[in-house]
PDB file of N, CA, C and O in Angstrom:
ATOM      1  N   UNK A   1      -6.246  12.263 -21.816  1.00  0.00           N
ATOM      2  CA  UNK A   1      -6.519  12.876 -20.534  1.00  0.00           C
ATOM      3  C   UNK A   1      -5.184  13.215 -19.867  1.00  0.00           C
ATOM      4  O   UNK A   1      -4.404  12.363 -19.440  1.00  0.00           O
ATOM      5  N   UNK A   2      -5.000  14.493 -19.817  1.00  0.00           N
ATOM      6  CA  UNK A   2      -3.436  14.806 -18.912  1.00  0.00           C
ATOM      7  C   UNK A   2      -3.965  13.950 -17.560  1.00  0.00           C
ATOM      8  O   UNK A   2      -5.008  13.439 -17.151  1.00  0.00           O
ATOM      9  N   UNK A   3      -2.224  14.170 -17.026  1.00  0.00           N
ATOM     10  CA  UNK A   3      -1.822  13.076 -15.683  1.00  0.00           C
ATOM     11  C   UNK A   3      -2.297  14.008 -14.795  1.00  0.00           C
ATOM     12  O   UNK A   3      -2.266  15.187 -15.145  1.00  0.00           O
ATOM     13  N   UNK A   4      -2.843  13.640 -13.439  1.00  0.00           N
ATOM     14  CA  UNK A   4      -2.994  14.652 -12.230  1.00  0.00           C
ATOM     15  C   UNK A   4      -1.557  14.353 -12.104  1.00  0.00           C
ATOM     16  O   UNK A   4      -0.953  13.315 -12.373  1.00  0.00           O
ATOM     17  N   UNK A   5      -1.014  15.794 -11.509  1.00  0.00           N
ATOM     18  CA  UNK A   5       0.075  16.064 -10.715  1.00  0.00           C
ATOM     19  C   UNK A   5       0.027  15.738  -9.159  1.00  0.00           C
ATOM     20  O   UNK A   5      -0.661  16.162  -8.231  1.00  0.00           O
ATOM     21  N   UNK A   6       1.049  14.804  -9.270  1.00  0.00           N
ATOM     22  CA  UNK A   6       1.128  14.186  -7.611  1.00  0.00           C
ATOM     23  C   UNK A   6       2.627  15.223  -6.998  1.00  0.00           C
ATOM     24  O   UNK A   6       3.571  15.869  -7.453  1.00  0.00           O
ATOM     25  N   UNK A   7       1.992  14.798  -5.632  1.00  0.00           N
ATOM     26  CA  UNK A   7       3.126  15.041  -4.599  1.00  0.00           C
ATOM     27  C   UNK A   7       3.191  14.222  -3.970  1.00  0.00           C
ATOM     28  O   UNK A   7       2.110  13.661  -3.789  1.00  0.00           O
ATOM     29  N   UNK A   8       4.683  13.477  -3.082  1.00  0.00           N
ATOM     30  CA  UNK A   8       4.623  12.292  -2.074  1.00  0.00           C
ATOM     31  C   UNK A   8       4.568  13.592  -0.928  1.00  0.00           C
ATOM     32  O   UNK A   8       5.025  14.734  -0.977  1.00  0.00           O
ATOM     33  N   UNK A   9       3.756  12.824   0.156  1.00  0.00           N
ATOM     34  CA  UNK A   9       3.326  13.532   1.134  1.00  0.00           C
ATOM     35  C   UNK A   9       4.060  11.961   2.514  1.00  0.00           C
ATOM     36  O   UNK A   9       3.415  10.982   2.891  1.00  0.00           O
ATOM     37  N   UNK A  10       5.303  12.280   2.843  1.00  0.00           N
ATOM     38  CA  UNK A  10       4.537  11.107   4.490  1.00  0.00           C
ATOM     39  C   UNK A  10       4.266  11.888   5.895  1.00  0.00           C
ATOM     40  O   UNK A  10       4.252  13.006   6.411  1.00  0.00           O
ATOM     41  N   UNK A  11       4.065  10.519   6.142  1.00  0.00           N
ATOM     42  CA  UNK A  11       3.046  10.697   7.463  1.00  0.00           C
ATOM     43  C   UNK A  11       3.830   9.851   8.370  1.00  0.00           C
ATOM     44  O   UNK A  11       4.583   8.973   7.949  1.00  0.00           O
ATOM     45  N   UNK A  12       3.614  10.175   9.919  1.00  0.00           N
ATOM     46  CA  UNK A  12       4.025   9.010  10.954  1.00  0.00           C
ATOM     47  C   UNK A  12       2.536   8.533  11.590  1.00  0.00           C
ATOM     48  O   UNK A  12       1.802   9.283  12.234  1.00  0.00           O
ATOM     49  N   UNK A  13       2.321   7.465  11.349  1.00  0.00           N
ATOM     50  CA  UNK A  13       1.352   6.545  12.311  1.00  0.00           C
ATOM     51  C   UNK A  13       1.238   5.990  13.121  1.00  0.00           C
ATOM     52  O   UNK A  13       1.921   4.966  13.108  1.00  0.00           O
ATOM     53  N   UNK A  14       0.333   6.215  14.401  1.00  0.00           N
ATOM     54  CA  UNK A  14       0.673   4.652  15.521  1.00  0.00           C
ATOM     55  C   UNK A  14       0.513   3.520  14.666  1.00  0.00           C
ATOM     56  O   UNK A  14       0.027   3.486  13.536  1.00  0.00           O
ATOM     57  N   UNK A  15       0.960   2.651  15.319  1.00  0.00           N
ATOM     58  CA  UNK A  15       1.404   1.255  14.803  1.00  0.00           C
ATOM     59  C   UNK A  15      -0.474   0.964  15.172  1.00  0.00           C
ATOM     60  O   UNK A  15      -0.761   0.151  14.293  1.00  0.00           O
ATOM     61  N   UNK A  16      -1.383   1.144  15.741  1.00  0.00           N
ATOM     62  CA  UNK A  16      -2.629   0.641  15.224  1.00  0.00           C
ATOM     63  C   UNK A  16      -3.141   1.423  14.269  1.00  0.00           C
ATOM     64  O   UNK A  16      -4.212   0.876  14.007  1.00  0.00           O
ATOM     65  N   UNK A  17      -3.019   2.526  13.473  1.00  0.00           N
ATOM     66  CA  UNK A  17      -3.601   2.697  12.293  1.00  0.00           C
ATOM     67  C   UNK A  17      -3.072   1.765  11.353  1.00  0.00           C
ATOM     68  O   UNK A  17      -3.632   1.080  10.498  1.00  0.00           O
ATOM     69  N   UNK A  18      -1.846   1.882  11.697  1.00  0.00           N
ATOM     70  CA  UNK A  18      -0.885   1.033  10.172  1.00  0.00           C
ATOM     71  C   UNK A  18      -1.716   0.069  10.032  1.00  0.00           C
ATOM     72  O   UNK A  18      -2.415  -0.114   9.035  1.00  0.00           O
ATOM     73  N   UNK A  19      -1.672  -1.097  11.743  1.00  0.00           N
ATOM     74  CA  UNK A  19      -2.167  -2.565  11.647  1.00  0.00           C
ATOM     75  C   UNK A  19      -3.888  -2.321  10.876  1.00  0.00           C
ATOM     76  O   UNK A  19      -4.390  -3.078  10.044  1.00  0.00           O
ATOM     77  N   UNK A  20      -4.623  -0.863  11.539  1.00  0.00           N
ATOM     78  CA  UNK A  20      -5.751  -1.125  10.959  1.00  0.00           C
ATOM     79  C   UNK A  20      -6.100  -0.855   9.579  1.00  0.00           C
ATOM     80  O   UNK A  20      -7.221  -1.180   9.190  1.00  0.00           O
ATOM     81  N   UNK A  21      -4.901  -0.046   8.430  1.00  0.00           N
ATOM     82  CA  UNK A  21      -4.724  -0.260   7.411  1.00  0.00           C
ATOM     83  C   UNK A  21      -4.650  -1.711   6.859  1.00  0.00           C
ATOM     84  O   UNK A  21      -5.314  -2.462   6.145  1.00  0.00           O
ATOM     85  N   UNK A  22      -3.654  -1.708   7.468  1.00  0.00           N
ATOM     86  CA  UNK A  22      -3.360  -3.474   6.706  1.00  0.00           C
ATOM     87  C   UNK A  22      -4.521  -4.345   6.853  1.00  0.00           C
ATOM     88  O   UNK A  22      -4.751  -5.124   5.929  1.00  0.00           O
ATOM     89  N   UNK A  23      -5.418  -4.332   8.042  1.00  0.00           N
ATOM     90  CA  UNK A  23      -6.499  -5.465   7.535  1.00  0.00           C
ATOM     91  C   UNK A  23      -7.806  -4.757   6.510  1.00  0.00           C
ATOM     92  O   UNK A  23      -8.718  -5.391   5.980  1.00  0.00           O
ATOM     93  N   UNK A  24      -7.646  -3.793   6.463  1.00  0.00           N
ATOM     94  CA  UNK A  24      -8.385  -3.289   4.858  1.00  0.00           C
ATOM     95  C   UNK A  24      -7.783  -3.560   4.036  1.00  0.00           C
ATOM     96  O   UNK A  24      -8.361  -4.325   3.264  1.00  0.00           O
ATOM     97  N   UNK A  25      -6.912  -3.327   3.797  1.00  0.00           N
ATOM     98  CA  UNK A  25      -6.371  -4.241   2.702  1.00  0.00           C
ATOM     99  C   UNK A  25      -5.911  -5.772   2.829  1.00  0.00           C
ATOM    100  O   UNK A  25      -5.946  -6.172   1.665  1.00  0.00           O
ATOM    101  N   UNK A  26      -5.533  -6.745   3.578  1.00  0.00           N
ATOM    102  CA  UNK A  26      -5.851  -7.667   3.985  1.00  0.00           C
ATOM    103  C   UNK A  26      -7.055  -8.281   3.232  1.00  0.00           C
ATOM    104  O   UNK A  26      -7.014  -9.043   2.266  1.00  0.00           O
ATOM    105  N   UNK A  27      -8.188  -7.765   3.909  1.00  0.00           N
ATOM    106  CA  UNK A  27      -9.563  -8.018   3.685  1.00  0.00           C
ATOM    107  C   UNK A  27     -10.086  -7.709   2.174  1.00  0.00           C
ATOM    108  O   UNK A  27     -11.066  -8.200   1.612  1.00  0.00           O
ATOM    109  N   UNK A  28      -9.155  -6.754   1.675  1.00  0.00           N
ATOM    110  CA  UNK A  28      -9.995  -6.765  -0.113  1.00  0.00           C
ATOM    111  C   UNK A  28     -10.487  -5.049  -0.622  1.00  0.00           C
ATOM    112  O   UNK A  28     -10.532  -4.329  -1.619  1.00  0.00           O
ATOM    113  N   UNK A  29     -10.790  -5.047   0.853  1.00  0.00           N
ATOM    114  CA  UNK A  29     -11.797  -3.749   1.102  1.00  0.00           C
ATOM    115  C   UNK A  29     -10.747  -2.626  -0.008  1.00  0.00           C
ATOM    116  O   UNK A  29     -11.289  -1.939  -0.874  1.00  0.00           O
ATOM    117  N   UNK A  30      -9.172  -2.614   0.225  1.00  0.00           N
ATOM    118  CA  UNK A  30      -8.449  -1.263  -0.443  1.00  0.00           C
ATOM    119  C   UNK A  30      -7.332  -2.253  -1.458  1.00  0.00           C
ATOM    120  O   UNK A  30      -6.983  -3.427  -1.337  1.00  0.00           O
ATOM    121  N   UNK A  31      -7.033  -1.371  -2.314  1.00  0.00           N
ATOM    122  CA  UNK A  31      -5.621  -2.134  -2.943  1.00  0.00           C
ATOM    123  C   UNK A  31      -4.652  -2.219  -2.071  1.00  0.00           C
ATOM    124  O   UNK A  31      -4.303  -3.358  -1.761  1.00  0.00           O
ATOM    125  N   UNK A  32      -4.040  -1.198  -1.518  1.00  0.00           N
ATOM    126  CA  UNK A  32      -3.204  -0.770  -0.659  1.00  0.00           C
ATOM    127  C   UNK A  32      -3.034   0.141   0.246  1.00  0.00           C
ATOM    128  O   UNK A  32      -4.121   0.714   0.184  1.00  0.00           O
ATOM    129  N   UNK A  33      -2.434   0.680   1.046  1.00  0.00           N
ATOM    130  CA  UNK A  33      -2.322   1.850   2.090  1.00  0.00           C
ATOM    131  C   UNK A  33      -3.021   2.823   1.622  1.00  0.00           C
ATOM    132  O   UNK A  33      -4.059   3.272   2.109  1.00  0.00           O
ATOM    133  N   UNK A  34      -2.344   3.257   0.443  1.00  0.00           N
ATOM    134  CA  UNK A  34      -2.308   4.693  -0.358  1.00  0.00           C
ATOM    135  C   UNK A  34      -3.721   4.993  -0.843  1.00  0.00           C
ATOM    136  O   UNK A  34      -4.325   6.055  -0.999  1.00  0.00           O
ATOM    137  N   UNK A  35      -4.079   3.618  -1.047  1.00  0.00           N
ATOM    138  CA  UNK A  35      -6.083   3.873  -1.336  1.00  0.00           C
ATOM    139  C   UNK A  35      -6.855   4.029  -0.664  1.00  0.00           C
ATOM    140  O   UNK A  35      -7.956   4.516  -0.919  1.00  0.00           O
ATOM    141  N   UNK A  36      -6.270   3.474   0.835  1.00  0.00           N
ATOM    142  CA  UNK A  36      -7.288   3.498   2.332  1.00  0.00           C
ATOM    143  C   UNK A  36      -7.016   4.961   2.446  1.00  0.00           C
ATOM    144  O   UNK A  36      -8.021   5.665   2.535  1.00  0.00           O
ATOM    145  N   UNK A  37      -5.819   5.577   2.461  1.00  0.00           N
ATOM    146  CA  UNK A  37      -5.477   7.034   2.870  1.00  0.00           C
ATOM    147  C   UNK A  37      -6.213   8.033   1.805  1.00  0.00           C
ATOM    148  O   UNK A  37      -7.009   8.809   2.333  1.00  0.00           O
ATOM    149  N   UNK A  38      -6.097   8.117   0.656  1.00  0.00           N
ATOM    150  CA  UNK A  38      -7.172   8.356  -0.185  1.00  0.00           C
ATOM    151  C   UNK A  38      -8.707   8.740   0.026  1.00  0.00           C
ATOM    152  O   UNK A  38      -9.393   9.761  -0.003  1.00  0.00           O
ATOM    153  N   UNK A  39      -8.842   7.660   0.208  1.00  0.00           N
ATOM    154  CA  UNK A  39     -10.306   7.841   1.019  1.00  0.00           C
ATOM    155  C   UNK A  39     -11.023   8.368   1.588  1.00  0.00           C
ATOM    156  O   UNK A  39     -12.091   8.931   1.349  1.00  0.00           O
ATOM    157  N   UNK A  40     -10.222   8.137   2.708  1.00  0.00           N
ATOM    158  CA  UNK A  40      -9.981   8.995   4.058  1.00  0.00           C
ATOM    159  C   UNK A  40     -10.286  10.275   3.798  1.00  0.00           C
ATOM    160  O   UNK A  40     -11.327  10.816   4.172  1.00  0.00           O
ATOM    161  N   UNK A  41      -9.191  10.935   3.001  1.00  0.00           N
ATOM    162  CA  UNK A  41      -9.010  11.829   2.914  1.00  0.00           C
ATOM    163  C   UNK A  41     -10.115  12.637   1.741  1.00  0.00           C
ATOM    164  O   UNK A  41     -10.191  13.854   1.569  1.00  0.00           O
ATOM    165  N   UNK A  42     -10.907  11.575   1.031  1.00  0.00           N
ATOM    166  CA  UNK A  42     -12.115  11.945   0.239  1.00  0.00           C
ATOM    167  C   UNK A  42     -13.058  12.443   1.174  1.00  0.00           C
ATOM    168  O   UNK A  42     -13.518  13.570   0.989  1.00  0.00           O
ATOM    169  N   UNK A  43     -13.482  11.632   2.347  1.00  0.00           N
ATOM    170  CA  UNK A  43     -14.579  12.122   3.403  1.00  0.00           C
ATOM    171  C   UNK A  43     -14.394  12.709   4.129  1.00  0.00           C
ATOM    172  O   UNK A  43     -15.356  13.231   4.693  1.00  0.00           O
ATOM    173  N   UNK A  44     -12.747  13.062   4.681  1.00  0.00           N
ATOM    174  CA  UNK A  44     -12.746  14.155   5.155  1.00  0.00           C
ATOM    175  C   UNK A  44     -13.407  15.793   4.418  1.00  0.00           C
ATOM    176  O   UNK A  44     -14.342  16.522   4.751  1.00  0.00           O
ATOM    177  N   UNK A  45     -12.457  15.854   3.383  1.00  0.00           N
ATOM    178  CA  UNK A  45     -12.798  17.068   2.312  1.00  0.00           C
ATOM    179  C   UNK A  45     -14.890  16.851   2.093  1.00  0.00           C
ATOM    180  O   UNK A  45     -15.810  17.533   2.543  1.00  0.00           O
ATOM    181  N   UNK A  46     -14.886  16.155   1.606  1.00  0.00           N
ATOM    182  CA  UNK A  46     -16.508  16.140   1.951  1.00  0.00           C
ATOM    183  C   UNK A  46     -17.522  16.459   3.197  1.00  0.00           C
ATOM    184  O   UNK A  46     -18.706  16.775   3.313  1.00  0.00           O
ATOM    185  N   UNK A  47     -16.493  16.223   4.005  1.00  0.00           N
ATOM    186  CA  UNK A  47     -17.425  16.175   5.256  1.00  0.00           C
ATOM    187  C   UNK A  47     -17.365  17.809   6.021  1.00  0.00           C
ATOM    188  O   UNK A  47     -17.848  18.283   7.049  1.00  0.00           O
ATOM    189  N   UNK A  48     -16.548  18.310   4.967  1.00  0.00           N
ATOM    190  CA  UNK A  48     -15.831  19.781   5.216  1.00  0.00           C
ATOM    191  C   UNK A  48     -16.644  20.554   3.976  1.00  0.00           C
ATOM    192  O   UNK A  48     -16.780  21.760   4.177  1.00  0.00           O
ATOM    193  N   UNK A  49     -17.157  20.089   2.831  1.00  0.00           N
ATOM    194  CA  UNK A  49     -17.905  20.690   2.161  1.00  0.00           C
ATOM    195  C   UNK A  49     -16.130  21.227   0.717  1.00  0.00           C
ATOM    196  O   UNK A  49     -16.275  21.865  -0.326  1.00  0.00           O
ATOM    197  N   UNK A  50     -15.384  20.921   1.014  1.00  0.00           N
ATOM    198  CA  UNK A  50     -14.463  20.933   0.097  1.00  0.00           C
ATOM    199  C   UNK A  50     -14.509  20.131  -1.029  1.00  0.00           C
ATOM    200  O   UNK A  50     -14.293  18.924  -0.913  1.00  0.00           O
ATOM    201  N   UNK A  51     -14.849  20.809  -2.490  1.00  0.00           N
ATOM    202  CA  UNK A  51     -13.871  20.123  -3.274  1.00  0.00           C
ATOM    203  C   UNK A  51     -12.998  20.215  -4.336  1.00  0.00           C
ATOM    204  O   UNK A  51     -12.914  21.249  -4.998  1.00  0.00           O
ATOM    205  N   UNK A  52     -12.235  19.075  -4.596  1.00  0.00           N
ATOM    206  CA  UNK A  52     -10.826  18.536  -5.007  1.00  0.00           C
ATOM    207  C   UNK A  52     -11.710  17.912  -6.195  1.00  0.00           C
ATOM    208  O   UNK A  52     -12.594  17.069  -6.349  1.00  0.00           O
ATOM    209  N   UNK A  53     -10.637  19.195  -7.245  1.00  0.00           N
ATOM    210  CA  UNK A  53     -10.072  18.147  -8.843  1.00  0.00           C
ATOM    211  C   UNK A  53      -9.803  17.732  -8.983  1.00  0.00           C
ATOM    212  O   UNK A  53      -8.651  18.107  -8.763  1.00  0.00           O
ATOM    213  N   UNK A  54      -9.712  16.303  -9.518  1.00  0.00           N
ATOM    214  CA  UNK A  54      -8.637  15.679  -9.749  1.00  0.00           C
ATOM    215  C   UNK A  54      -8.804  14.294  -9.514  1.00  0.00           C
ATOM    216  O   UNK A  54      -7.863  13.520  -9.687  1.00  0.00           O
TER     217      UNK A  54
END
């Protein structure tokens, strides 16, 4: 299976998204940041009727 092609993308956050990242992951719920943001960004594109290969 070829690799998806990534890009690093950052971002600036208030310090309560970060904190409310961290207790998702904290809690189990994500591996890390990058999976909560992921996500996110799955239901956004869904909720927009977009989709992403990959």
């Amino acid at each position: 299976m070829p690799k998806t092609e990534r890009e690093r993308v950052s971002v600036t956050l208030t310090i309560q998204y970060v904190e409310a990242l961290d207790d998702l992951v904290k809690r189990g719920i994500y591996l890390d940041r990058g999976a909560a943001i992921r996500a996110s960004l799955r239901l956004i594109f869904a909720t927009h009727n977009l989709e992403i290969m990959g």
